[in-house]
C-alpha positions in Angstrom: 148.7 -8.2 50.1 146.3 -5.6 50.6 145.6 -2.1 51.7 144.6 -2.0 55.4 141.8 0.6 56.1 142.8 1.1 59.8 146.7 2.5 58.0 146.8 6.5 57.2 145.6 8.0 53.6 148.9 10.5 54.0 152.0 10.1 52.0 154.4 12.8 51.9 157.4 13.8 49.7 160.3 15.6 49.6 161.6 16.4 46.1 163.8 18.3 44.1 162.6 18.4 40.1 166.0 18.3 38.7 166.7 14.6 40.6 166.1 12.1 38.5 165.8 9.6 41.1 163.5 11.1 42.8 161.3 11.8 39.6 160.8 7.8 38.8 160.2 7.4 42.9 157.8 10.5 42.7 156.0 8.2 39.4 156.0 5.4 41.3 154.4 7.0 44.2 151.5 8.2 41.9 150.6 5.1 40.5 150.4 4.0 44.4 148.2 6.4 46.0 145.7 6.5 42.6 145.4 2.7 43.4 145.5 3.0 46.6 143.2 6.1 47.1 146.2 7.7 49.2 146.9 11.7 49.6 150.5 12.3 47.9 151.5 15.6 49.4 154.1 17.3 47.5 157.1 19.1 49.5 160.0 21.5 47.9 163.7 19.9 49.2 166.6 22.1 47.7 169.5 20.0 46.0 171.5 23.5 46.2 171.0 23.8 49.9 171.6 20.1 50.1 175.0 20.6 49.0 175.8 24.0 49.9 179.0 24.2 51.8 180.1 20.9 51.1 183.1 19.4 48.8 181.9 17.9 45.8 183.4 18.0 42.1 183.9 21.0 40.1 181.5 19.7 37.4 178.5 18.7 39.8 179.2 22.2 41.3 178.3 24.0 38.1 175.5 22.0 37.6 173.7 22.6 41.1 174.8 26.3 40.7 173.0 26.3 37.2 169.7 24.8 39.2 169.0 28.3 41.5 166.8 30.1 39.2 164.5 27.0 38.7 165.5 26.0 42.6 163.6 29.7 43.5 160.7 29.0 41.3 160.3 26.0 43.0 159.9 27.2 46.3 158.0 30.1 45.4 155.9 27.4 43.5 155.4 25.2 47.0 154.4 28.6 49.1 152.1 29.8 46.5 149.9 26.6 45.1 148.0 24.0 46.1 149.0 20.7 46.0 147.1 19.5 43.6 148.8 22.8 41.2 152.3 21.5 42.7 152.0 18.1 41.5 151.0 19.3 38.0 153.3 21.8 37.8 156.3 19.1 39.1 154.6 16.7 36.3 154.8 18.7 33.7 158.7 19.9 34.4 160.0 16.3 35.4 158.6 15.1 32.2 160.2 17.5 30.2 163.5 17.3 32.7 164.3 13.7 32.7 162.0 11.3 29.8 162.6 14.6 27.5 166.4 15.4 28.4 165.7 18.9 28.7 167.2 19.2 32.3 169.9 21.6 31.3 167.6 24.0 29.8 166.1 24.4 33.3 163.7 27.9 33.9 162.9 27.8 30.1 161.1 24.4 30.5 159.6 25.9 34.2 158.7 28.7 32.0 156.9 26.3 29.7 155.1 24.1 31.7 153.8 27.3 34.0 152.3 29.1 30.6 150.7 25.5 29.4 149.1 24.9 32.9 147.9 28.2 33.0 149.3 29.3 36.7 150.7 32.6 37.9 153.5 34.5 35.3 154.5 35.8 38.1 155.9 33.0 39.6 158.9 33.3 37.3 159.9 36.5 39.1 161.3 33.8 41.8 164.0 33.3 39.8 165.4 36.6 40.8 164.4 36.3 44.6 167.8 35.7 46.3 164.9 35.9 50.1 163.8 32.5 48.6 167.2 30.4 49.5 167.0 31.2 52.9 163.6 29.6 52.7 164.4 26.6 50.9 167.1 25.9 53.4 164.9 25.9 56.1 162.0 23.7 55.0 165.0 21.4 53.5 166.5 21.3 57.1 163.1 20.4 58.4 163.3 17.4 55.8 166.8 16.7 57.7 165.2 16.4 60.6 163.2 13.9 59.8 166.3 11.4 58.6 169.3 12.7 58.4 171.7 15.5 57.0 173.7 12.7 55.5 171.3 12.2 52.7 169.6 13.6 49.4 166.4 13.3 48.0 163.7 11.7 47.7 162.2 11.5 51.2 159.3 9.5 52.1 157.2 10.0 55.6 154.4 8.0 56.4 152.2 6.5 59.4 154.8 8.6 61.5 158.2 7.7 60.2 160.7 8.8 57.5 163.2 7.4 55.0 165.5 8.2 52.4 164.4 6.6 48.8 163.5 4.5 47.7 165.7 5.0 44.7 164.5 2.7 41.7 164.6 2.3 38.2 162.7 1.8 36.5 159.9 3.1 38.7 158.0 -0.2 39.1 154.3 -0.2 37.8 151.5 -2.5 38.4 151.2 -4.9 40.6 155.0 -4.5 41.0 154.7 -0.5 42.6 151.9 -2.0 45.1 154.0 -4.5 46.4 157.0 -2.4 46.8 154.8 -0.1 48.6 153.6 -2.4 51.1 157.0 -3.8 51.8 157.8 -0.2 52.1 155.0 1.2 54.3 156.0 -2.4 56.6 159.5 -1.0 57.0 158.3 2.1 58.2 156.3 0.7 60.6 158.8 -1.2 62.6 160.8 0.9 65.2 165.0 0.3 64.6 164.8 0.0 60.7 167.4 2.2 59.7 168.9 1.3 56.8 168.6 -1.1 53.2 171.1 -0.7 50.7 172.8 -1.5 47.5 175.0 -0.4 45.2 173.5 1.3 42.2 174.1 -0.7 38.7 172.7 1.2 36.6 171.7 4.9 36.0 168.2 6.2 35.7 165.5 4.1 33.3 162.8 6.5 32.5 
């Protein structure tokens, strides 16, 4: 199958760095629009204000609360850069995050990868900035919007419509990530599609 020319260049994504899931669909998604010569367009979605307010277990609690500081520097990050700094920056931390199983030192790898790519110090002031929730809430409910409050990240909109996922792992490669995308990008086309699922078995490949 190939690309049609008449379809849009625009892909746009709705992340959170510390989700592995969304990492290997974010990789995935790279490998696509270099091959495919498509725009990825890079947007901040907050796991913490994803789950704020509701019941979940003690232990993923603690975890989502130990994400704000790098949650802030995210969305500071996404007001503050361009895309193309975004994607390097989200690169360069989801590497570290989920292939290097540093997640849990969290601002200190932000803190890293901001030094090595050379953007603002200043950035890490976020971390402190309790203004940047309120934020991060809204452009996360704006994600909602799009498909749902009953789901996480990633989210994928494009030629007009949204979806949840898709969540895979490995994230496919080759010829393999180009045919998952144009099954995809058909989906998304057709009007009434709501929903494809399967039970996970297995956790994240990187």
């Amino acid at each position: 199958m190939t690309a049609s020319t008449d379809l849009p260049k625009d892909v746009d994504l709705w992340f959170d760095p510390h989700c592995p899931w969304a990492w290997m669909t974010s990789r995935w998604l790279t490998e696509v629009a270099e091959a495919r010569g498509l725009t990825l367009n890079l947007h901040f979605m907050s796991l913490n204000a994803i789950n704020e307010g509701r019941e979940v277990p003690e232990r993923y609690r603690a975890k989502i609360d130990a994400q704000l500081a790098g949650a802030r520097i995210f969305q500071a990050a996404s007001e503050r850069l361009t895309n193309e700094q975004f994607a390097d920056l989200y690169t360069a931390v989801g590497t570290q995050f989920h292939p290097g199983g540093r997640a849990a030192e969290g601002a200190t790898v932000i803190a890293e990868a901001i030094e090595q790519l050379g953007l603002p110090a200043d950035l890490l002031d976020a971390a402190e900035d309790a203004s940047l929730d309120e934020r991060a809430r809204e452009g996360t409910a704006k994600a909602q919007e799009l498909v749902g409050d009953d789901v996480g990240v990633p989210v994928i909109r494009y030629n007009g419509n949204a979806f949840f996922g898709p969540v895979v792992t490995p994230a496919p490669t080759g010829d393999d990530a180009l045919r998952l995308w144009d099954g995809f990008a058909l989906v998304l086309s057709v009007p009434g599609v709501y929903e494809i699922k399967r039970t996970r078995t297995s956790g994240p490949i990187f």
